[in-house]
C-alpha positions in Angstrom: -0.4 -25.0 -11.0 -3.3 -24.2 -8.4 -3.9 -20.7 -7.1 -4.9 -20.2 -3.5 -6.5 -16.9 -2.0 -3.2 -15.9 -0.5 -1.6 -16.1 -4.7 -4.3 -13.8 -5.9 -3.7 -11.2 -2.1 -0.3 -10.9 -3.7 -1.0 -10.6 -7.4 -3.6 -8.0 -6.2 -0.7 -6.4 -4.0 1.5 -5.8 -6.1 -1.3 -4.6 -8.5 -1.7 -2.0 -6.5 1.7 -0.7 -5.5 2.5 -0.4 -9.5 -0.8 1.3 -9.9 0.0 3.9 -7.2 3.2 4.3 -8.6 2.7 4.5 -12.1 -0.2 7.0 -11.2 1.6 9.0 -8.5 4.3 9.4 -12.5 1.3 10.3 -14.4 0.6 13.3 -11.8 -3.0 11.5 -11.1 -2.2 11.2 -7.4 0.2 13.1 -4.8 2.1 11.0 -2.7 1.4 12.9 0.8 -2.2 12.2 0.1 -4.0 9.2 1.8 -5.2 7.3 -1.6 -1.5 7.0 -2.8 -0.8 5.6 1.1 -4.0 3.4 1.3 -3.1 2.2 -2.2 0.7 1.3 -1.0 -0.1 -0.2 2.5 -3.1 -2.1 1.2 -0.5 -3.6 -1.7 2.1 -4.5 0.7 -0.4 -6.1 3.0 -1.7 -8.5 0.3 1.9 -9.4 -0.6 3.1 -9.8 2.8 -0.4 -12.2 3.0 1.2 -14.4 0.2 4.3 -14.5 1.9 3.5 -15.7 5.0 0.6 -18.5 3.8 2.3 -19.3 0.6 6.0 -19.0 0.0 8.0 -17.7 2.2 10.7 -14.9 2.0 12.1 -13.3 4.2 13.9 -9.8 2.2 11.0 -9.7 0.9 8.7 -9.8 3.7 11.6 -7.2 5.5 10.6 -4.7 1.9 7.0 -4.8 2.9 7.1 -4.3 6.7 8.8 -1.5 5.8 6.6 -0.6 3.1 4.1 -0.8 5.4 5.3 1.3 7.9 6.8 4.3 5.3 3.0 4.4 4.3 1.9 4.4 7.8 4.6 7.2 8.5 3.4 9.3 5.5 -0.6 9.0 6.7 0.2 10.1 10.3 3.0 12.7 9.2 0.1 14.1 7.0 -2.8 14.0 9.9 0.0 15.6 12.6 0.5 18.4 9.6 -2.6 19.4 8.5 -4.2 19.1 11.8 -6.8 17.0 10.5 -7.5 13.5 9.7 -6.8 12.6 5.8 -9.7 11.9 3.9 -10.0 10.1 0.0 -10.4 12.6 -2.8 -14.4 13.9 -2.6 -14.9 12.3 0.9 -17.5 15.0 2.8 -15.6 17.3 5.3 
């Protein structure tokens, strides 16, 4: 079995969404801030990638448009909120 780039977007993808998620459980990130978004739309990209140059699927492609977009909601919810644009942990003001 052969791996393209669009296999390793997706293992990388979905990498990250279980990283966010397992960290937002162990209380190392908050899931209104933009790292735990970043991390989630950044995942579901990559999968999506695999999906549409490898395999395709579509349920699962619908799970990460709307993966995409919840994370998308979440960073502009937080922006229109705070009054500010989000910025990563220790990012200069």
């Amino acid at each position: 079995m052969s791996f393209f780039w669009y296999d390793w977007a997706g293992y990388l993808g979905v990498a990250l969404i279980l990283l966010a998620f397992f960290l937002l459980q162990a209380q190392q990130l908050h899931g209104n801030r933009l790292t735990y978004q970043a991390m989630n739309i950044l995942g579901a990209l990559g999968v999506m990638l695999s999906l549409l140059f490898g395999n395709f699927n579509l349920p699962a492609f619908m799970l990460e448009v709307a993966w995409i977009a919840i994370g998308v909601y979440g960073v502009l919810r937080s922006w229109r909120r705070h009054g500010e644009t989000p910025r990563f942990p220790g990012e200069p003001l």
